[in-house]
N, C-alpha and C positions, 0 to 999 in steps of 0.2 A: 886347347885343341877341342875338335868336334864342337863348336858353337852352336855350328846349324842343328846339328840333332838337338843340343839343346833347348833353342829356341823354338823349334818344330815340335820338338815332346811339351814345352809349356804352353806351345796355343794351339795344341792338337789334342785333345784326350777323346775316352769313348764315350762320354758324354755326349759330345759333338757329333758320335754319328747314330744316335737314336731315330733322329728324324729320315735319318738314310734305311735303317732298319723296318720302319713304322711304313716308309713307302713298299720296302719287299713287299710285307707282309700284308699289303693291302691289295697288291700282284694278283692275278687270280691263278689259282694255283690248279686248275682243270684244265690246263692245255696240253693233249695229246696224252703220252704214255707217262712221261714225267708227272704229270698232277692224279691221274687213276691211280699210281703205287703208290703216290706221298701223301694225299689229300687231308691226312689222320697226322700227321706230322712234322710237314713242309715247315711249318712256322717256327717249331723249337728247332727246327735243324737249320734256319736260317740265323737265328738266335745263336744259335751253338758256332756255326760258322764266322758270324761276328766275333765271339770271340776269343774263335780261333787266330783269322786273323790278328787281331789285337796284340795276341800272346807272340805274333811274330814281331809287332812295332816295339811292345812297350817292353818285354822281358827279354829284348836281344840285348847284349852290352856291345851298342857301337862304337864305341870310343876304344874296346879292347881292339875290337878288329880294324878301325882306323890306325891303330897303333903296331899293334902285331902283323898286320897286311900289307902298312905303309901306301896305304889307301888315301887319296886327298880327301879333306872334309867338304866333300859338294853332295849335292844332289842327289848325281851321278851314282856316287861311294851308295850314297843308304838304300837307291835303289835294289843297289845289285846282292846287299847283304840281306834286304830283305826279301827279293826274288829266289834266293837262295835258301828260307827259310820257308817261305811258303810252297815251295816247290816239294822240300820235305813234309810238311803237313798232307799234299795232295797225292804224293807216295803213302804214307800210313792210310788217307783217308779212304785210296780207291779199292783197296783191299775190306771197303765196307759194304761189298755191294753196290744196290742201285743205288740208297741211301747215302752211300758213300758219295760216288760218283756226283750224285746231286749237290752234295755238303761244299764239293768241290769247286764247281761253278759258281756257287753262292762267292767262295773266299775270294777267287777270283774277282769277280763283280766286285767285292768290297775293295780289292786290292788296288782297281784304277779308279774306284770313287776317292780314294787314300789321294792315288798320287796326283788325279786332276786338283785336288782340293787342296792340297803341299803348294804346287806349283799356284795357286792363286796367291796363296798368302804371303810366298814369297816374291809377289809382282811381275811374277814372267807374263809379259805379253799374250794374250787372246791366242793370236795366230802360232807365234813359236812353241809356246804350251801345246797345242795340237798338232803340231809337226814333231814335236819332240814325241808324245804321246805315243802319234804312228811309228816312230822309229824304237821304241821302249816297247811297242809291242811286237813289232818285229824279234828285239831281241830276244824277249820273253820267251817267244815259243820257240825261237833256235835256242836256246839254251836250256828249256824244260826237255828238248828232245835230247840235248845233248848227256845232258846230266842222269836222263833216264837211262841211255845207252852205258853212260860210264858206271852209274851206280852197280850195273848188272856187272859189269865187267873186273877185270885187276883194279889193282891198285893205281898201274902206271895209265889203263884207260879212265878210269877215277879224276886222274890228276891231267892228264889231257883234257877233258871236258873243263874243270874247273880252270885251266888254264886258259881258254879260249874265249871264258864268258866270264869267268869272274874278276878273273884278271885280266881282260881284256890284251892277250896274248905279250904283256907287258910284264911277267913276273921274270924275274932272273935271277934269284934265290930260292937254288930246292926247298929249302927248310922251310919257307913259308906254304909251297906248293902239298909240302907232307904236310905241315898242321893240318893244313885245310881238310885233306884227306882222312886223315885221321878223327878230324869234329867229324864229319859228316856221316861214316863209318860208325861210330859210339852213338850219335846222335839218330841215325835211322834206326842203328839196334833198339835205343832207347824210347820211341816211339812205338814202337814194334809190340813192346811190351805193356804198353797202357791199354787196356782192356777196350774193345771198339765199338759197346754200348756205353759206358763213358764218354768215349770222346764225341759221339753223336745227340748225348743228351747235355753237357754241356758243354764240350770245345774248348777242356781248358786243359794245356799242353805249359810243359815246364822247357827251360832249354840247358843243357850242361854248359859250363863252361869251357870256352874255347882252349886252355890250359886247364886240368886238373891238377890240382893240387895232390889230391891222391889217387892213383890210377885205379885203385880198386876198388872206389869209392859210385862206381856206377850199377847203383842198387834197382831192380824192380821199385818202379813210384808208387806211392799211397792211393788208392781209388777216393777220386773226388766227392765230396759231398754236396748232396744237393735233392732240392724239396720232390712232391711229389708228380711236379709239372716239371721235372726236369731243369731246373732251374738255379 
């Protein structure tokens, strides 16, 4: 099961998106109000958002949540588990300020250079690739909106949101409806508490697993290490 992410995680790595990086950073970063507050450290924070995103492809377990979700192994499935991951990152992150805000857009940006470049290597057609695209961003933002309304909310709006986008209004097993709620719930706390000079100097975010083994086991994380470039 889950091949594809297999396959996709062996001829994907972040290696591969340095030269995606190296273009940011060559961006000019004085345009309008966004480049006068970052001018002093646009670069590490695009750096940092690389990988961030990252931390949402490479340290998600999809095959649990293929498993657990009963989720199909397509495309589709890894979109939506890692829209759902970076969605949470751009929650912690907007809580950084402008900095924040900025960090945000970057992941973004990185997020459909991710999935135009997925969809190449697995041969989708030119044009369909781009029709899907427009419709994969559509979702995106109805379900960033939604997820943000539910997060604010109960549990049962919680689980409405994820019902709609995650599951694509196709789940009909509470239990899997409560997991979801309940990762998502641990996992925003869990974010919450990684220090948000950290996470802006390098972007490097852990994720719990979808089942804990021990429920009490969800400790304040270790402050990451890193040089004096932030790095």
């Amino acid at each position: 099961m889950a091949l594809l992410v297999r396959v996709l995680k062996n001829r994907i790595s972040i290696s591969q998106w340095v030269p995606v990086c190296r273009r940011l950073l060559l961006v000019s970063h004085t345009q309008g109000q966004w480049g006068r507050a970052l001018s002093g450290t646009s670069q590490k924070i695009k750096i940092a958002a690389l990988r961030m995103y990252t931390s949402c492809v490479e340290k998600t377990d999809f095959e649990e949540f293929f498993r657990r979700c009963q989720m199909p192994d397509t495309f589709n499935s890894w979109f939506l588990i890692t829209l759902l991951h970076v969605w949470m990152c751009l929650v912690r992150m907007k809580q950084e300020g402008r900095s924040g805000k900025y960090m945000c857009r970057i992941i973004v940006h990185f997020m459909w250079e991710d999935v135009e470049q997925r969809g190449r290597i697995m041969g989708v057609n030119s044009y369909i690739l781009k029709k899907n695209m427009m419709l994969m961003t559509n979702n995106f933002y109805v379900a960033i909106l939604g997820y943000d309304e539910g997060v604010l909310s109960d549990d049962r709006g919680l689980a409405a949101a994820l019902w709609r986008s995650f599951f694509n209004q196709k789940c009909e097993d509470p239990r899997q409806l409560e997991l979801l709620v309940e990762y998502v719930r641990k996992q925003i706390q869990y974010l919450d508490s990684m220090n948000g000079e950290d996470l802006l100097l390098t972007g490097e975010v852990s994720w719990r697993p979808l089942v804990e083994k021990n429920p009490q086991s969800i400790l304040k994380p270790h402050s990451p290490t890193y040089n004096d470039e932030g790095l």
